[in-house]
N, C-alpha and C positions, 0 to 999 in steps of 0.2 A: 324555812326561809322566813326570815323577819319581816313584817307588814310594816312601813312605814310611813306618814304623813311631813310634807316637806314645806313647809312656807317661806316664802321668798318675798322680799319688799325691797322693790328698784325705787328709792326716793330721788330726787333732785339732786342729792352731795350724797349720799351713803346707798348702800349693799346691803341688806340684813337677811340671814336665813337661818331658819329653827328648826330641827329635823325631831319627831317625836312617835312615838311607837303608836299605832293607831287607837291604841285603848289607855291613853293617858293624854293627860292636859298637861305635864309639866314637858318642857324640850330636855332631850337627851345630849345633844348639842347643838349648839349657835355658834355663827360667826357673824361680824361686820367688818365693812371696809371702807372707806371713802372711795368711791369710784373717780374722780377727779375727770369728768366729763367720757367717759369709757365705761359706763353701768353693762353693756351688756358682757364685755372685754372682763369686766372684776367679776361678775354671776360665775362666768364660767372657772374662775380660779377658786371662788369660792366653795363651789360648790362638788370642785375636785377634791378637797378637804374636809367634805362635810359629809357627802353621799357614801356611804358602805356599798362595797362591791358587793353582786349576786343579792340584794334585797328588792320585795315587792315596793315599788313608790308612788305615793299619789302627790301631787304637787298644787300648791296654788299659788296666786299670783298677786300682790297688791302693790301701790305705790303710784307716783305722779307717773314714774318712768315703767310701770309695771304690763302695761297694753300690749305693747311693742313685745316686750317679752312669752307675754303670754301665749299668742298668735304664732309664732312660733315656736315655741314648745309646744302647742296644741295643750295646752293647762288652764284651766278654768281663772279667768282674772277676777278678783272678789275687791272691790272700794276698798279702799283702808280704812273710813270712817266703820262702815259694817266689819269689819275684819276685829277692828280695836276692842269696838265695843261686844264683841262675838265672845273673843279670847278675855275680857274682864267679865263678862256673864258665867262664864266657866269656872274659870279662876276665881273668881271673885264675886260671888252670887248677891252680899249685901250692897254693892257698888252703889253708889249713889251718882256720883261726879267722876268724869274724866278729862282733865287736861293735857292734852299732846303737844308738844311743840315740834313741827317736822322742820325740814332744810330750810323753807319756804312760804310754811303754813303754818296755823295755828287752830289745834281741833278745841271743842270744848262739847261733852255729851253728858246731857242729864240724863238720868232712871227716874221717870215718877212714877211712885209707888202705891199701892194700891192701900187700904185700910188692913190686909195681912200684910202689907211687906211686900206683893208681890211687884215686879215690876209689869207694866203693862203698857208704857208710854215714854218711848225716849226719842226726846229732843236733841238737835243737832246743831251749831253752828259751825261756820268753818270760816276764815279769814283766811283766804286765797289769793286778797288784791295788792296787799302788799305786807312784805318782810320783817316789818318793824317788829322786835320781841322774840323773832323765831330763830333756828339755829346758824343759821348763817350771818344774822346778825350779831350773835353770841361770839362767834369762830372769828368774826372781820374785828370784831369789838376788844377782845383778848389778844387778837396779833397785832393792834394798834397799841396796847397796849406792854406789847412785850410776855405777854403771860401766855402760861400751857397751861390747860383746861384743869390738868391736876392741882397748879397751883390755885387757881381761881378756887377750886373744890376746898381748900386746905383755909382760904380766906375765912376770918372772923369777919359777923358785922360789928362797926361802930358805929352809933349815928352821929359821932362828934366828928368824923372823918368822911360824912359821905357827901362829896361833890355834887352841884347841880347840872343837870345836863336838861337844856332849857326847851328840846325838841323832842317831839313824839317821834318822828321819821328816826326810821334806824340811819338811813343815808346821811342825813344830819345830826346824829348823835355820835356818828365814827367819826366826823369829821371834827366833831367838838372836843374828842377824847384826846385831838394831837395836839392842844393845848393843853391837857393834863400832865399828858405821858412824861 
């Protein structure tokens, strides 16, 4: 029987889950989904697709939407801040800097380093108060504008074509955009 390790992340707009064999850091497979206000309704579709029948599972829990989950699964709920920077400490040992941008939130986590490299002090901020920059801002910002994320992806910059958009607020930056569109 396969040993497996299963991490789940109920954000604000999205589903994420990474199923990996207990003695490896890379995922064997991942899915996401937008939950569209039904996070616990998409876990369970999700994770009809992700979990292998007849395997041992251990599971964790992160995300805004993640508590509620965890609590009933009886599964260990872990921050997403720690969670993030847990899996780039693995993965990724020289890390220095991390930037997240969640549905909602905006993480940013420094490694300070010691005189070997090693890390020994990481710094946190999180911007939780408001949306401006984060992904739902992205998503309102794009279908004001007619675009699918893939095209946005496919955009060149030019700086002879880039618009000003005269507000920091996302709220007033989507609404500046319908004057572009």
């Amino acid at each position: 029987m396969t040993r497996w390790s299963l991490g789940i992340d109920v954000g604000s707009t999205t589903v994420k889950a990474a199923l990996l064999r207990t003695d490896s850091v890379l995922p064997e497979r991942t899915v996401y989904a937008r939950h569209r206000g039904a996070p616990l309704a998409t876990t369970r579709q999700l994770l009809a697709t992700i979990v292998p029948a007849d395997s041992e599972l251990r599971s964790f829990v992160t995300g805004s939407g993640g508590r509620v989950l965890a609590e009933r699964w009886d599964a260990p709920y872990v921050h997403e801040v720690a969670a993030v920077a847990e899996a780039a400490r693995r993965r990724h040992p020289a890390v220095r800097t991390i930037i997240e941008l969640g549905g909602l939130d905006a993480k940013l986590i420094i490694f300070e380093r010691d005189a070997e490299g090693q890390a020994f002090r990481t710094h946190v901020s999180m911007n939780d108060r408001c949306a401006a920059g984060t992904g739902v801002t992205i998503d309102r910002c794009l279908f004001r504008l007619g675009c699918s994320p893939e095209e946005a992806r496919a955009i060149e910059y030019d700086p002879a074509v880039v618009r000003q958009i005269s507000s920091k607020c996302g709220v007033f930056a989507e609404t500046a955009l319908v004057t572009l569109a």
